[in-house]
N, CA, C and O atoms as a GROMACS GRO file, in nm:
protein
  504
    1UNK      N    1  12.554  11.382  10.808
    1UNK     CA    2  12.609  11.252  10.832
    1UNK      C    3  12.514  11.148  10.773
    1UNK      O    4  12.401  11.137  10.820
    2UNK      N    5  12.557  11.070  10.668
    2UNK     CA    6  12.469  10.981  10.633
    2UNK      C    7  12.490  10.849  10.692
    2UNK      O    8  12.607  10.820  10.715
    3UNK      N    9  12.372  10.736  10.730
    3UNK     CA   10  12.358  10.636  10.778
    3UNK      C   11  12.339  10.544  10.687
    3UNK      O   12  12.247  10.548  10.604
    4UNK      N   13  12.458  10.417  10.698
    4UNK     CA   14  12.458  10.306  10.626
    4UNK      C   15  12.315  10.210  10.694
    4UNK      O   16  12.268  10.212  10.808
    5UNK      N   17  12.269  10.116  10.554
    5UNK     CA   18  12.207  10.052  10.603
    5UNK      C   19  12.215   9.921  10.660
    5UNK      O   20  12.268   9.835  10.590
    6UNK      N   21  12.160   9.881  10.803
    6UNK     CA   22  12.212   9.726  10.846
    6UNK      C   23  12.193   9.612  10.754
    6UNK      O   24  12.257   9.507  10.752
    7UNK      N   25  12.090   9.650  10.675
    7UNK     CA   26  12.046   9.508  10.596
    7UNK      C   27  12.104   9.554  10.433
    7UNK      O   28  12.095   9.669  10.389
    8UNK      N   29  12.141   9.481  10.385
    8UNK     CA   30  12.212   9.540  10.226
    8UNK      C   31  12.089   9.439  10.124
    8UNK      O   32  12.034   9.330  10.138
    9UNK      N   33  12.089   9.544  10.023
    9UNK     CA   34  11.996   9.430   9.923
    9UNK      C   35  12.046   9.468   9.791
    9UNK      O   36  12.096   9.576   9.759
   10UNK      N   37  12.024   9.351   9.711
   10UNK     CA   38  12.121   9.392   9.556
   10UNK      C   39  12.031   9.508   9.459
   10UNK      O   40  11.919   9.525   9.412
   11UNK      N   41  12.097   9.540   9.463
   11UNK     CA   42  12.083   9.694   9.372
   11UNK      C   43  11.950   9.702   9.328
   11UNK      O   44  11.869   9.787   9.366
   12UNK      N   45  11.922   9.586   9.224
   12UNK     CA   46  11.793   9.598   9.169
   12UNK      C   47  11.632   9.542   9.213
   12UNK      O   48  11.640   9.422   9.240
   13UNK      N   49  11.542   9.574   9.223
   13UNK     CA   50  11.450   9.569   9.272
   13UNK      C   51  11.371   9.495   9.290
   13UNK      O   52  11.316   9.465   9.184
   14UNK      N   53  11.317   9.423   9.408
   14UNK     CA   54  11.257   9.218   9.439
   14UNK      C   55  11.139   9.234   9.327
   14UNK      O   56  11.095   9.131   9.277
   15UNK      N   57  11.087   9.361   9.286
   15UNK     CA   58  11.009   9.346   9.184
   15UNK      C   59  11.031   9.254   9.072
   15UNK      O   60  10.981   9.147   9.038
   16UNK      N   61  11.152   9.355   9.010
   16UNK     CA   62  11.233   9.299   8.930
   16UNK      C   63  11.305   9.168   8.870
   16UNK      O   64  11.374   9.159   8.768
   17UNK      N   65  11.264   9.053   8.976
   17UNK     CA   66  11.363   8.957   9.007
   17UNK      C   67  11.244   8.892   8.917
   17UNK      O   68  11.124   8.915   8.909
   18UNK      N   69  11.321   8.814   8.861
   18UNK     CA   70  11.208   8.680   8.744
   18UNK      C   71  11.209   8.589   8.829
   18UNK      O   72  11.109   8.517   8.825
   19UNK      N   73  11.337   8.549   8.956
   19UNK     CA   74  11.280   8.427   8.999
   19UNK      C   75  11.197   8.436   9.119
   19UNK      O   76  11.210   8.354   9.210
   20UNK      N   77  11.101   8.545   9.126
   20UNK     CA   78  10.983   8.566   9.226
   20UNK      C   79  10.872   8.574   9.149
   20UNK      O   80  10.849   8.679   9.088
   21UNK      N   81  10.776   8.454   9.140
   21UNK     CA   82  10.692   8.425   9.091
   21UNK      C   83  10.586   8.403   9.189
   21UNK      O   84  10.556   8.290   9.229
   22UNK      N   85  10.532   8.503   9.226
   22UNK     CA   86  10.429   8.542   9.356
   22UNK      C   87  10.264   8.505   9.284
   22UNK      O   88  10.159   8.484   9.346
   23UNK      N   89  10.282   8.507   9.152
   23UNK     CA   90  10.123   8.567   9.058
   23UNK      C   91  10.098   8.689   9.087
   23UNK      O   92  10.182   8.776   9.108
   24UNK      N   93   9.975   8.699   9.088
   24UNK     CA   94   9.922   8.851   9.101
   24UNK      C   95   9.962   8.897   9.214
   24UNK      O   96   9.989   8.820   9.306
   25UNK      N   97   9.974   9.059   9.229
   25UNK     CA   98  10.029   9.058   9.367
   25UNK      C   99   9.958   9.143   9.449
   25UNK      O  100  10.010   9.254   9.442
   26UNK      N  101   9.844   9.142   9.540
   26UNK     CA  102   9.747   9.254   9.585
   26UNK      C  103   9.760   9.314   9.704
   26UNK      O  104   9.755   9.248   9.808
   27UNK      N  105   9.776   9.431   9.704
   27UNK     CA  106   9.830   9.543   9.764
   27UNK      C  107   9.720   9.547   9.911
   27UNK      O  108   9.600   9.569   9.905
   28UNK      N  109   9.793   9.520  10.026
   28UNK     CA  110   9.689   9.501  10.187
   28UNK      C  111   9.655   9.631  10.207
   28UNK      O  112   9.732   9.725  10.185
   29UNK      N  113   9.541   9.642  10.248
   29UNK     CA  114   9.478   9.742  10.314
   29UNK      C  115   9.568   9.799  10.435
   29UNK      O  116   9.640   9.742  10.518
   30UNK      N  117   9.534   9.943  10.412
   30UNK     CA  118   9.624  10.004  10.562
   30UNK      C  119   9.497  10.050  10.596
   30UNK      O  120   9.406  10.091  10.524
   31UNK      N  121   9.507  10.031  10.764
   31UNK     CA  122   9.430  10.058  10.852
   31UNK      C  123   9.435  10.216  10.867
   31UNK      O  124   9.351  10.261  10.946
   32UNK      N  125   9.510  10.299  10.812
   32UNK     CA  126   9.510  10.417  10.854
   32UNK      C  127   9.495  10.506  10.693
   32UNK      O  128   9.548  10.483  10.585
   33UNK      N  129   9.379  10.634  10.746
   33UNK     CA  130   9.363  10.695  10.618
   33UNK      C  131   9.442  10.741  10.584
   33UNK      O  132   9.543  10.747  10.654
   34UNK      N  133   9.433  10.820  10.409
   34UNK     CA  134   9.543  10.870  10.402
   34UNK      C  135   9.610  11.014  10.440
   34UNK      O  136   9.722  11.065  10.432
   35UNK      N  137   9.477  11.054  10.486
   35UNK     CA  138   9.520  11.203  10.579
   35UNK      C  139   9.569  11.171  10.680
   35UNK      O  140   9.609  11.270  10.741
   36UNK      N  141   9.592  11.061  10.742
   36UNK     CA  142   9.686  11.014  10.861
   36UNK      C  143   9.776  11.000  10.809
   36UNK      O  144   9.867  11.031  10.886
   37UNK      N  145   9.821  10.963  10.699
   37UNK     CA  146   9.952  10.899  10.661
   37UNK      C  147  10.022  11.060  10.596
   37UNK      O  148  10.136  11.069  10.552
   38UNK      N  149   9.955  11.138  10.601
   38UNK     CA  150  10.010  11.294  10.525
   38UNK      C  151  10.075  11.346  10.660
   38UNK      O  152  10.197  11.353  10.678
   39UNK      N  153   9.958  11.389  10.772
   39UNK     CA  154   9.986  11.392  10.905
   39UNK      C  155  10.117  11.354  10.981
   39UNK      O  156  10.189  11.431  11.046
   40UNK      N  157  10.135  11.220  10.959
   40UNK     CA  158  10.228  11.206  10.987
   40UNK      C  159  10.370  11.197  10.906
   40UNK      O  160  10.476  11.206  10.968
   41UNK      N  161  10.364  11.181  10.781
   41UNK     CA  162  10.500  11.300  10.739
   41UNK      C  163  10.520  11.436  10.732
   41UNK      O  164  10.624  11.485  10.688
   42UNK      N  165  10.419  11.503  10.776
   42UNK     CA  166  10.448  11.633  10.830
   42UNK      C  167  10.479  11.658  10.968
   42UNK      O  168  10.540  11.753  11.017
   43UNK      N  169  10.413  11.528  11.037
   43UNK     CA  170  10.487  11.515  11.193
   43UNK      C  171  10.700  11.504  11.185
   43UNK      O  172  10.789  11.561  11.248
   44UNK      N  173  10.699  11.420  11.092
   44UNK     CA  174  10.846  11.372  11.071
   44UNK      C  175  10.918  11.477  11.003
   44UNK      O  176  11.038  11.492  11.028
   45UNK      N  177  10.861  11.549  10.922
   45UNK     CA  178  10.926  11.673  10.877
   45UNK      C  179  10.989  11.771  11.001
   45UNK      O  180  11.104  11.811  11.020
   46UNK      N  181  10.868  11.791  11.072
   46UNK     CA  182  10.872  11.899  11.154
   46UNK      C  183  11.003  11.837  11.303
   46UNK      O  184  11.089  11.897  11.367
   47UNK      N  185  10.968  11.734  11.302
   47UNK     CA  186  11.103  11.675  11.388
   47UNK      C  187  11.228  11.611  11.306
   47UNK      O  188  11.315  11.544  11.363
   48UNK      N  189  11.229  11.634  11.193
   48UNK     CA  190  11.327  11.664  11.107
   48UNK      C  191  11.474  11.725  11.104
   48UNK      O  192  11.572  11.680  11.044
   49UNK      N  193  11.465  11.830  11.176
   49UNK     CA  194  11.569  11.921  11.186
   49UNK      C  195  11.642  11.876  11.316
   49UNK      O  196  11.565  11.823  11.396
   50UNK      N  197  11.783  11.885  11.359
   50UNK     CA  198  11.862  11.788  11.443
   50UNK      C  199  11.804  11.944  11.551
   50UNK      O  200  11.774  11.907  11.665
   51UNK      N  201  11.792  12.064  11.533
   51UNK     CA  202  11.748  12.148  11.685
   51UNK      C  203  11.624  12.181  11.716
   51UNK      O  204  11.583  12.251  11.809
   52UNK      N  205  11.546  12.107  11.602
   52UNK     CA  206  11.410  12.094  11.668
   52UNK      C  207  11.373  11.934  11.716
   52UNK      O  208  11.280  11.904  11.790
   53UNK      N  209  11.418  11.890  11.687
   53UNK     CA  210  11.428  11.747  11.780
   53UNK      C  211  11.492  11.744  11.945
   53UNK      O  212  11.431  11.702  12.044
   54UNK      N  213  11.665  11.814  11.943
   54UNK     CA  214  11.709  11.840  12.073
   54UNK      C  215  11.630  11.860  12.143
   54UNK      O  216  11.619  11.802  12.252
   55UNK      N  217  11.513  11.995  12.077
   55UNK     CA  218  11.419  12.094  12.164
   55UNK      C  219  11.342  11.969  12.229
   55UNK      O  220  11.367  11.933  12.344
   56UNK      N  221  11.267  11.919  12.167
   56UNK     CA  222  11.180  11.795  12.165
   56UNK      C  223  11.220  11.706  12.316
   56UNK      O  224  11.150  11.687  12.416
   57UNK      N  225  11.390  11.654  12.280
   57UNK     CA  226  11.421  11.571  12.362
   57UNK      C  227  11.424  11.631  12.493
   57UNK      O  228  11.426  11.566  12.598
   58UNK      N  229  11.424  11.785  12.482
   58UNK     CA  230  11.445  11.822  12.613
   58UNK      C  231  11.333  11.864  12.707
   58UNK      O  232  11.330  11.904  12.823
   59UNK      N  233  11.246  11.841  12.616
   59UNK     CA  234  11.062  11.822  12.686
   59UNK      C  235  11.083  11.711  12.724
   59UNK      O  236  11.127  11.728  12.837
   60UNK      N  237  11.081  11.616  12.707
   60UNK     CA  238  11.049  11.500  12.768
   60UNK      C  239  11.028  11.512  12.901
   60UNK      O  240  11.128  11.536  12.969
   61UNK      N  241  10.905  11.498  12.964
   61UNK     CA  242  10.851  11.472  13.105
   61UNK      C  243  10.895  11.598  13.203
   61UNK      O  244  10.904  11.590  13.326
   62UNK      N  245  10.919  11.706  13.131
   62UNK     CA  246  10.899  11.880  13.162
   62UNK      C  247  10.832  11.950  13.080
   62UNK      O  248  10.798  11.920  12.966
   63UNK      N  249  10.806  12.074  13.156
   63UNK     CA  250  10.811  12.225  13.055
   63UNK      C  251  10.920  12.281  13.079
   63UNK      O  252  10.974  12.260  13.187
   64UNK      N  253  10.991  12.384  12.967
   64UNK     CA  254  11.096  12.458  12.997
   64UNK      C  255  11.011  12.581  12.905
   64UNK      O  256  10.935  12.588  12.808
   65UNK      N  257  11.068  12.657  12.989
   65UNK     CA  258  11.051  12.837  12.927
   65UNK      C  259  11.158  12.837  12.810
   65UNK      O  260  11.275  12.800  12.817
   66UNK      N  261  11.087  12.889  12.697
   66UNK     CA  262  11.174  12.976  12.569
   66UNK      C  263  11.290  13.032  12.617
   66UNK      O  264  11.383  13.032  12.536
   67UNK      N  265  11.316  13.091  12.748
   67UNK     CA  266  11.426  13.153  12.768
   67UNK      C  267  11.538  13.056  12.830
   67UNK      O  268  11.658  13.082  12.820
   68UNK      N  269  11.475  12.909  12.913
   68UNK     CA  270  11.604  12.806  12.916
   68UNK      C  271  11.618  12.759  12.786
   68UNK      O  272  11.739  12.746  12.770
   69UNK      N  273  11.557  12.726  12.684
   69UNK     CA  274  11.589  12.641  12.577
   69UNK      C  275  11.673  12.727  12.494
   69UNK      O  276  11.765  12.668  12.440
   70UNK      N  277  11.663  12.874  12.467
   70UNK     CA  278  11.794  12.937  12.416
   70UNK      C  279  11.898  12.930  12.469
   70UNK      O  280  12.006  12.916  12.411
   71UNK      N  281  11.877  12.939  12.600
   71UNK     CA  282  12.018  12.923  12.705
   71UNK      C  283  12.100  12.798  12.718
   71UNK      O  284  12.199  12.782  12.789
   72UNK      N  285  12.032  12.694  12.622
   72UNK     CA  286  12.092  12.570  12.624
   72UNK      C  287  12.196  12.551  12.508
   72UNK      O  288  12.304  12.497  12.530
   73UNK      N  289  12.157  12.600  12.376
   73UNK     CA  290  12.220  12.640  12.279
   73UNK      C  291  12.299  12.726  12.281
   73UNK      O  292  12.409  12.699  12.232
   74UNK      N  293  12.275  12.892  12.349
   74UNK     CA  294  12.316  12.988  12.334
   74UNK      C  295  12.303  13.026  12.200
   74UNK      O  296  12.387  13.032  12.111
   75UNK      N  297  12.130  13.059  12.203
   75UNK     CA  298  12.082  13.075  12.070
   75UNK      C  299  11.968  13.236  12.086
   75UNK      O  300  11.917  13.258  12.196
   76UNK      N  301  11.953  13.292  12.019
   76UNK     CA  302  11.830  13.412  12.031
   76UNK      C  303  11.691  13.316  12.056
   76UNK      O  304  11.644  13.206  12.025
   77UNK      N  305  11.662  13.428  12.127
   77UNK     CA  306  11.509  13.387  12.144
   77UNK      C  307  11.362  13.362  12.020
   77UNK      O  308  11.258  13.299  12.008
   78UNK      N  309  11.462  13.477  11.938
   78UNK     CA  310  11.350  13.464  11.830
   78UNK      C  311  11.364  13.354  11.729
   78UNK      O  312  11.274  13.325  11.650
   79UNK      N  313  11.510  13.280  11.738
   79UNK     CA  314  11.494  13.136  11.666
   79UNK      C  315  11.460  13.051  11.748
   79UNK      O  316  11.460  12.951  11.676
   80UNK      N  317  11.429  13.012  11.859
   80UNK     CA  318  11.410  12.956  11.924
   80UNK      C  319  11.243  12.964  11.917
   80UNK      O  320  11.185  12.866  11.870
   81UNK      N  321  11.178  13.058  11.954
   81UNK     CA  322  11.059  13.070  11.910
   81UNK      C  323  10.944  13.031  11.748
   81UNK      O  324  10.832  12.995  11.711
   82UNK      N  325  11.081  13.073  11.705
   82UNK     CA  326  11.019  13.029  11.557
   82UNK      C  327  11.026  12.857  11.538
   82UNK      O  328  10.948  12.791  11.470
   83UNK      N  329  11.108  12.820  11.596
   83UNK     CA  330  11.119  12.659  11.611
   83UNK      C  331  11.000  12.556  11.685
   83UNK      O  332  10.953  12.447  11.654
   84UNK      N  333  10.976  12.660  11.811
   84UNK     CA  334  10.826  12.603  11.852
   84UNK      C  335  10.730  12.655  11.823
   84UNK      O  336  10.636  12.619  11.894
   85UNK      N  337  10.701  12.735  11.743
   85UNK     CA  338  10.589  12.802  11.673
   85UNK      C  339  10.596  12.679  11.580
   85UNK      O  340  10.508  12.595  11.599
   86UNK      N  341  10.693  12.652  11.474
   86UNK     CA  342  10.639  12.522  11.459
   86UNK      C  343  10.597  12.424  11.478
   86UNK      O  344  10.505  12.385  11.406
   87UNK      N  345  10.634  12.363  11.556
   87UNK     CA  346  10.621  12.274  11.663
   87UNK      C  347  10.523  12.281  11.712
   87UNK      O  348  10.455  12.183  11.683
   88UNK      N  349  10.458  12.371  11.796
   88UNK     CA  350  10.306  12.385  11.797
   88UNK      C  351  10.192  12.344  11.685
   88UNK      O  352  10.093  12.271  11.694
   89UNK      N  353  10.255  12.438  11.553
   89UNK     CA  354  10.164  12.432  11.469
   89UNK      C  355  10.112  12.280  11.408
   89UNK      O  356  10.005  12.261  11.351
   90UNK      N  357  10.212  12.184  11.434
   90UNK     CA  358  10.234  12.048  11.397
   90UNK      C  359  10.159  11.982  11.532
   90UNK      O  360  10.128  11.863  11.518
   91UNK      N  361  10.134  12.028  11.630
   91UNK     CA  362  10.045  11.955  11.788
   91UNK      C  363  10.133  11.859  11.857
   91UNK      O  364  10.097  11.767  11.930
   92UNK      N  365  10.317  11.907  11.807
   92UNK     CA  366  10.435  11.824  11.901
   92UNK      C  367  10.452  11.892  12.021
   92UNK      O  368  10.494  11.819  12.111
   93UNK      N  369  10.424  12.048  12.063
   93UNK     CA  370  10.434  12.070  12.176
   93UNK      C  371  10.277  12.125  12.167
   93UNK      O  372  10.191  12.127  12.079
   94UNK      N  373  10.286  12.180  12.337
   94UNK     CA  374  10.162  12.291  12.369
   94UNK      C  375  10.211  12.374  12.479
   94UNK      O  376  10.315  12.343  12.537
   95UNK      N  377  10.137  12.487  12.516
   95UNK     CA  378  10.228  12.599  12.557
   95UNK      C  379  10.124  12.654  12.664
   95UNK      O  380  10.006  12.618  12.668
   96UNK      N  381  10.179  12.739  12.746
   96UNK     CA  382  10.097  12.774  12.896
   96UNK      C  383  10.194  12.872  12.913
   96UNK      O  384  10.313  12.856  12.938
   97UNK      N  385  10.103  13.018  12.891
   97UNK     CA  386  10.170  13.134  12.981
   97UNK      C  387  10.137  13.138  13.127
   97UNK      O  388  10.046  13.077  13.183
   98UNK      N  389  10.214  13.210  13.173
   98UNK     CA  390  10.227  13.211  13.342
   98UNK      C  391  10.304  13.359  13.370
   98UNK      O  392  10.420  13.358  13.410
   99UNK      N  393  10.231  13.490  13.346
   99UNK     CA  394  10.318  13.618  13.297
   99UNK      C  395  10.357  13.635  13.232
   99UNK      O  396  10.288  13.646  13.131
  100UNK      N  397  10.480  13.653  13.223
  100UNK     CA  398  10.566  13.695  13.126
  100UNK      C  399  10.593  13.571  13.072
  100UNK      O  400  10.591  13.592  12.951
  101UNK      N  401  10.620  13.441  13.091
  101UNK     CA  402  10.672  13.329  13.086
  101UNK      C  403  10.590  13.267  13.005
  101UNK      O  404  10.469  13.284  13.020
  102UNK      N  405  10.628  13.203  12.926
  102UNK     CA  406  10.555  13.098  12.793
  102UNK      C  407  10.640  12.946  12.829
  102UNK      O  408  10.762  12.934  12.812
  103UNK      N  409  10.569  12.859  12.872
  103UNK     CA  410  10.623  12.738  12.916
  103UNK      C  411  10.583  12.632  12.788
  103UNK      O  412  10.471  12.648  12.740
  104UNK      N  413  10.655  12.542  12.741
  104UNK     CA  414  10.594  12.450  12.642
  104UNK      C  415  10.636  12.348  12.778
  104UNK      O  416  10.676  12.354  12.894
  105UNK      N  417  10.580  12.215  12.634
  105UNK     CA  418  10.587  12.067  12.704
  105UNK      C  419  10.533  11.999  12.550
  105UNK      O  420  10.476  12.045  12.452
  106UNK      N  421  10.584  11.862  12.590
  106UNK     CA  422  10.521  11.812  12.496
  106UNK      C  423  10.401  11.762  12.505
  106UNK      O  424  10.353  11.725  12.612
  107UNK      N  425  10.313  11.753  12.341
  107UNK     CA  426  10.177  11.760  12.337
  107UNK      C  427  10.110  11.687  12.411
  107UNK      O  428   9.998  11.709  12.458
  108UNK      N  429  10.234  11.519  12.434
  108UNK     CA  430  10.094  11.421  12.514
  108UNK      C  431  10.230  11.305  12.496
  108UNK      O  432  10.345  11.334  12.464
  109UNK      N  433  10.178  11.173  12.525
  109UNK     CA  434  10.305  11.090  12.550
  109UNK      C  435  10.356  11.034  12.422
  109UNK      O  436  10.470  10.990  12.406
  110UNK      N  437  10.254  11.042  12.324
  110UNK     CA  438  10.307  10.920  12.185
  110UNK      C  439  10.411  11.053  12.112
  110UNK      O  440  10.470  11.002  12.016
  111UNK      N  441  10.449  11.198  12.127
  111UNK     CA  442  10.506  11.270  12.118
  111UNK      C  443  10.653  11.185  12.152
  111UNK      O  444  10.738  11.124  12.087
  112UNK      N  445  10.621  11.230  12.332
  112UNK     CA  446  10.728  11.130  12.428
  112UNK      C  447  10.837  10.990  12.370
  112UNK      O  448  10.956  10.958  12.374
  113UNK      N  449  10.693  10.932  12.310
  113UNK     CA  450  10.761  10.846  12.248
  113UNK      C  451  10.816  10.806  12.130
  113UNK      O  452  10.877  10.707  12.090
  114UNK      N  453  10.769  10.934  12.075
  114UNK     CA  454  10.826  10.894  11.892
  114UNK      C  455  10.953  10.944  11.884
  114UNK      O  456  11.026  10.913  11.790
  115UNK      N  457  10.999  11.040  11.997
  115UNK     CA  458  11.125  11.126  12.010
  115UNK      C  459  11.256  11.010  12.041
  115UNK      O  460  11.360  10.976  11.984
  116UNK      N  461  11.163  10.962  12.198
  116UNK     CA  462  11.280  10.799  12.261
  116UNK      C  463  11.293  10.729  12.163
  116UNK      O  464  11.412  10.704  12.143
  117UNK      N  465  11.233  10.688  12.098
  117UNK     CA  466  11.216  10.567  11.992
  117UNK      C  467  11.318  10.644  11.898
  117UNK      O  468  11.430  10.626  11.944
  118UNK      N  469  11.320  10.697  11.822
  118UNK     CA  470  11.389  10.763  11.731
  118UNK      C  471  11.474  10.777  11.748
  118UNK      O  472  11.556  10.723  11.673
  119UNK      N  473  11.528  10.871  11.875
  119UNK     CA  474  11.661  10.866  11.927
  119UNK      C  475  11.724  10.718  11.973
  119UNK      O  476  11.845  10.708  11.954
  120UNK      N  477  11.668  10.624  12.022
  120UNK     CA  478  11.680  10.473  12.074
  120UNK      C  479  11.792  10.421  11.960
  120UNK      O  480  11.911  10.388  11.954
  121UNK      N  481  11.653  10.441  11.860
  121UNK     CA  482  11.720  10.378  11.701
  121UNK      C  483  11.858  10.375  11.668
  121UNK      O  484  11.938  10.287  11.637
  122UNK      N  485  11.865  10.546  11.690
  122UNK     CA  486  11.968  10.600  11.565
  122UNK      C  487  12.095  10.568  11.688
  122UNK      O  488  12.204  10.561  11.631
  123UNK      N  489  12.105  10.551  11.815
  123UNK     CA  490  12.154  10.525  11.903
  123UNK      C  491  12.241  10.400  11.894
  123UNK      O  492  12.348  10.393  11.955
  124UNK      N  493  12.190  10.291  11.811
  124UNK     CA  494  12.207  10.149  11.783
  124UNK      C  495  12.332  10.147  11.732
  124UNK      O  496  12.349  10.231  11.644
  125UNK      N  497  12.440  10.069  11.762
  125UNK     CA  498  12.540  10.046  11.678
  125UNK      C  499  12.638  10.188  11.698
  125UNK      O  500  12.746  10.161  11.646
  126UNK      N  501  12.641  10.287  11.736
  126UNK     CA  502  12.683  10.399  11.771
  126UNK      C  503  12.830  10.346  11.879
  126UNK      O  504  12.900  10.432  11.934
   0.00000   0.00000   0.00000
């Protein structure tokens, strides 16, 4: 499903425009390195996919066992696993056995919140 954009701009590029006469134009410092800025499009990758996000949303302020989160889909365990094996590997969830039982949660709250926020967004105008 693709998303129109709220703000429309003409085709060609404010670069482009002769009647923006800025002078030189010098590029602001970002406060964040650029291994942060890699970091986090591999954060956005990895919550990328519309059932590893669900997974995501359904941490929010729980743990659930691998075996409810298949049961929510009615999905195998071993895709389900492979989904937070990613997810781990990226530091969006973290995980706590308890026996047999492998419990995730999410990693910490700005997780929490990049999920609400995101979902908030795309929520808009809906």
């Amino acid at each position: 499903m693709s998303m129109a954009r709220a703000d429309t701009t003409d085709s060609h590029d404010v670069a482009d425009d002769p009647s923006c006469e800025h002078g030189e134009v010098t590029r602001p410092s970002s406060p964040y390195p650029e291994a942060a800025v890699e970091r986090a499009a591999s954060l956005f990758r990895a919550c990328g996919e519309p059932a590893r996000l669900r997974m995501l949303e359904r941490m929010i302020g729980r743990e659930v066992c691998v075996s409810e989160l298949a049961a929510y889909d009615d999905e195998a365990m071993s895709t389900v696993s492979q989904r937070l094996r990613l997810l781990r590997s990226d530091g969006l969830v973290s995980r706590r056995r308890d026996g047999r039982h492998v419990y995730y949660s999410l990693a910490d709250n700005h997780v929490a919140e990049l999920v609400r926020n995101a979902l908030d967004h795309a929520s808009e105008d809906i």
